[in-house]
Structure formats: structure tokens, C-alpha cells
N, C-alpha and C positions, 0 to 999 in steps of 0.2 A: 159609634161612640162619640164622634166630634159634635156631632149636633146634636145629641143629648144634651155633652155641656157647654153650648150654646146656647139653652135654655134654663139651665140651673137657675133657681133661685136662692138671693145671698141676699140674706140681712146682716146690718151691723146694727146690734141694740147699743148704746153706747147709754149705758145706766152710770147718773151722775151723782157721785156722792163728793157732798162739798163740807170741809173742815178748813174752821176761822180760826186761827191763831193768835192771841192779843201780844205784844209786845211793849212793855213799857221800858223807857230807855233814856234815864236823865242823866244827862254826861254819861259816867263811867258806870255808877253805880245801877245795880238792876234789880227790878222789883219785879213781883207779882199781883196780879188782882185778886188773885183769888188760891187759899191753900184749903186742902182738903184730906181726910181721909175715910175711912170705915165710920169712924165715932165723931167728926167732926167739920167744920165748914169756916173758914175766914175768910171772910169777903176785904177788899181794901185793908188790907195790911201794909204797914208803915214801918221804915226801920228806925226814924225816930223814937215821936211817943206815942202817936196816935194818928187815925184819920176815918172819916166813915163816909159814907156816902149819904145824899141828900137827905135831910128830914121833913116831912113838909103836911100842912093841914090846910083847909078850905080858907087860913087867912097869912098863910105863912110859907116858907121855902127856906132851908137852912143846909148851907154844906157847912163841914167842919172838916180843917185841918191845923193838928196845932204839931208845934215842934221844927214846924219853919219859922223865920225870921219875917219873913213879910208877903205872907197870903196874902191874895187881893186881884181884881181888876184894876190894871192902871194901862194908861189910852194916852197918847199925842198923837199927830198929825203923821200918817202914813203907818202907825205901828197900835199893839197891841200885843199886852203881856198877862197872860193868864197864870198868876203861880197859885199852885194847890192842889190837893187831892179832887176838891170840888171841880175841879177843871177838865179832869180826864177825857170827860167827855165832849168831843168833838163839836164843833156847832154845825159839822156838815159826819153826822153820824154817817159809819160805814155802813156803806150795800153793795152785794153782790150778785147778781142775775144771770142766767144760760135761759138762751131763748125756747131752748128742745131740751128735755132728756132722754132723746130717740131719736140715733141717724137708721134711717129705715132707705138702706140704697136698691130695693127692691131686686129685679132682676140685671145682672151687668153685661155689658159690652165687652164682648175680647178687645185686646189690642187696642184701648180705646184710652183716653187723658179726662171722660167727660165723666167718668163715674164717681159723681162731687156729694157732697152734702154738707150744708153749713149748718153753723150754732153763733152766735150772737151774744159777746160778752158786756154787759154793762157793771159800771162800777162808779162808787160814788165814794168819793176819799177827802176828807179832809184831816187826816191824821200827821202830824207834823214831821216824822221819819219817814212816810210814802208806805208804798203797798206795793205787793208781790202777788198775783195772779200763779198760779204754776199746776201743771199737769201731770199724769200719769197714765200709763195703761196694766190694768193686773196680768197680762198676758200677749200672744201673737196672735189673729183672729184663730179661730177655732172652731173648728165644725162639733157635730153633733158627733161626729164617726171617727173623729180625731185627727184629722187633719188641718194643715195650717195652712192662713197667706204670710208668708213673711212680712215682717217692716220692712218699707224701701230702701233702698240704697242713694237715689236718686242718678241722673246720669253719670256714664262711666266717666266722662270728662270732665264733669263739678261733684263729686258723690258727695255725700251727706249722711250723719249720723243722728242721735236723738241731743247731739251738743253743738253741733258744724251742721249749717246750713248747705243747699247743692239745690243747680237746678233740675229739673224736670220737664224736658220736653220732648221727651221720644217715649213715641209707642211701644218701641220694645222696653221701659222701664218698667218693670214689675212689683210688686206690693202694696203696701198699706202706711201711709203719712196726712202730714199737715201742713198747711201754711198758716199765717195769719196777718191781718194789714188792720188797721187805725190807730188810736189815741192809745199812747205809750207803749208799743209791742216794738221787742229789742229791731236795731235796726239789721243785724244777718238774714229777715224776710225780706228786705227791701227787695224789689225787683221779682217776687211771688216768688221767693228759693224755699223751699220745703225741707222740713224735717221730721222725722220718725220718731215716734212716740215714745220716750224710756218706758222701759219692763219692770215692775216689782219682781223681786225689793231688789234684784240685784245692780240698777240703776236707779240714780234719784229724779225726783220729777225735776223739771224743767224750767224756766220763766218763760212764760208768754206775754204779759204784760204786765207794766209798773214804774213806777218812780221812785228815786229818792230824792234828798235834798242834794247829795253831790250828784246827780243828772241830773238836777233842775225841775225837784219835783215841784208842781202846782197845785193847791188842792183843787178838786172840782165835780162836779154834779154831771152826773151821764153819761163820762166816760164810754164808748163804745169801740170794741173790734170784732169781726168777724174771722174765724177760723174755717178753712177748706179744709175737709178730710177728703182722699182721693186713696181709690182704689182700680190696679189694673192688675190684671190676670192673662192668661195666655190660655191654647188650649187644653194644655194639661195639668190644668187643675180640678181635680178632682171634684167632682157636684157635690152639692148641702147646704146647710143653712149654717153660718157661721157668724159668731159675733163674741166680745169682748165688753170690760169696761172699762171706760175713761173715766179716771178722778182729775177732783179741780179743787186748789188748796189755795182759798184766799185768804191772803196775809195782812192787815193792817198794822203798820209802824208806830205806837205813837212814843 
């Protein structure tokens, strides 16, 4: 029976469904882009009097915002001030990109730290409140037959939750996590400390990476980090094919 499952085959499909969330946020007061229901659609709604979004023909371009005091482009030496509806829109528009939507960790290793696959996060922000990056899993992996890997715990001497980082460096650590390293990913990864993926719904997703303006956000073009998912098993874990999905909820601030 042990070398049976020593040969199991374990996939993790990691199907990525990504939900952008707009935020507009002038001082205190808060707005929406957009209101809607069954019988209708308001696009750029204004608590003033008015606002729409751009109008424009093969020899013209018109945004409209009235009910402010002083819409406009105005510009000196080191700064720039965009007030109005017409402004909303960023000059470094949001993107967000996953390099895969499939960790396919083929057949695994007992006892082993190597059973990795990465995803490759890029993002491009230039929204003036920063952006939130954040994760989930709908589940613990799962076989076909109904058995589970649990999420890790990470080592018994630094453990780790889907909120608290922990290291990871013994072979007897078991389950199923994450790490993550580059351009704005919180600093509790620092030094490759791994954490476990929150569950739907009864845990909320996560930050993986982001900024704001009290951390010192920048805006910028191409943002990239890379995430390790790592999975270890021992020999009694049951054979099958087993997999889950990761969600990814990109936030733009503006």
C-alpha cells in the first residue's frame, strides 16, 4: 500500500477568478461610479449637480464636471492637480495579471519541501489611494473520493495561520501554503515565511500585495511578485487527484 502512494498522482488546478473593485474616496465623502438596478444604469453619478464622462468626435474631446468650484488641470514645478470628474481616470489605468491559471504539481514527493509551483503577479497602479492585491481559497484541497490535504501549519517552533506568518523548513511539515517575495508584498514574508491560504467564506481573503499612500505608495508600471504554493504529504495520505480554487481580488484605490 506504501508504494502505491508513492506514485499517486496529485493535481492542484488552481482556477483563477479575478474581481476588480473601483473605490472612489475624496476626503471623507464617498461616491460611486456606477449605480444600477433591474430597470436602470447611472454611470458617474455626482452628489452635487452633475458629471458625465468624456464626450468626444473625430475633432473634439469634452469631459464635464459642474457643481465644483474649480475643475481643471493646473501644473507648477514638481506637482500636478487634477480636479473633476473627467480626471477619474488614471494616466497609469489599472492592470492586473496571473502568469498561470493552473498549478498542475503533477506527481509528488513524500517528505519532501520541493513540491512548489509558482504564479507571477503583475500590476500596474497608478490610482492615487494604492491598491490591494488579496486571495482566497474556496476550500482544503480535495480529492475526487473526498479526502483532504490540510492547509499547513508551518513549523512547530514559528507556526503560521492564513493571518501570521511561520517558517517552513522541515520535512516533517505537512500540508498545503504560500509564500510570496517582490514589489509591495506585506513584509511577514520577508525571509520566505509562508502562510496558508483563508477558506470561504468563513475566513476573509488576505493581502498579498499593495500600497497606500500611508505606506508609501508609488504609483507604477509592472509591478511584479511571484507566489510559491508548496505542498507536502507523508505516507498516509490517501491516493487521488485532488485540487481546489484560488481567488484573486484586485483592488484599485482611487
Amino acid at each position: 500500500m506504501s508504494a502505491i502512494k508513492n506514485k499517486f498522482n496529485f493535481y492542484l488546478t488552481a482556477i483563477i477568478s479575478i474581481t476588480v473593485i473601483f473605490f472612489l474616496l475624496p476626503s471623507n465623502v464617498k461616491a460611486q461610479s456606477r449605480l444600477e438596478s433591474p430597470n436602470y444604469t447611472i454611470t458617474w453619478p455626482n452628489l452635487n449637480m452633475g458629471a458625465t464622462s468624456s464626450a468626444s468626435s473625430s475633432s473634439y474631446n469634452l469631459g464635464v464636471t459642474t457643481g465644483q468650484i474649480a475643475p481643471g488641470l493646473y501644473s507648477s514645478t514638481g506637482y500636478k492637480i487634477r480636479a473633476g470628474f473627467q480626471y477619474i481616470h488614471s494616466i497609469i489605468p489599472f492592470y492586473f495579471k496571473l502568469s498561470t491559471i493552473a498549478l498542475n504539481f503533477g506527481t509528488l514527493t513524500l517528505d519532501s519541501l520541493t513540491n512548489e509551483q509558482e504564479i507571477t503577479l503583475t500590476v500596474n497602479s497608478g490610482a492615487a489611494g494604492g491598491y490591494q492585491i488579496k486571495v482566497q481559497e474556496n476550500d482544503r484541497l480535495t480529492s475526487t473520493t473526498g479526502s483532504y490535504i490540510e492547509d499547513t501549519t508551518c513549523d512547530v517552533t514559528d507556526s503560521c495561520d492564513e493571518s501570521d506568518s511561520g517558517t517552513w523548513n522541515q520535512t516533517s511539515t505537512y500540508g498545503f501554503g504560500y509564500t510570496i517575495a517582490g514589489d509591495d508584498v506585506p513584509t511577514d514574508f520577508s525571509g520566505g515565511k509562508f502562510k496558508n491560504f483563508p477558506d470561504e467564506p468563513s475566513e476573509n481573503p488576505v493581502k498579498i500585495m499593495g500600497l497606500t499612500p500611508a505606506g508609501g505608495h508609488v504609483a507604477g508600471i509592472g509591478k511584479t511578485a511571484v507566489m510559491t504554493a508548496r505542498i507536502n504529504i507523508n505516507n498516509l495520505q490517501p491516493a487521488g487527484t485532488y485540487q481546489n480554487i484560488l481567488k484573486f481580488f484586485a483592488i484599485p484605490t482611487y
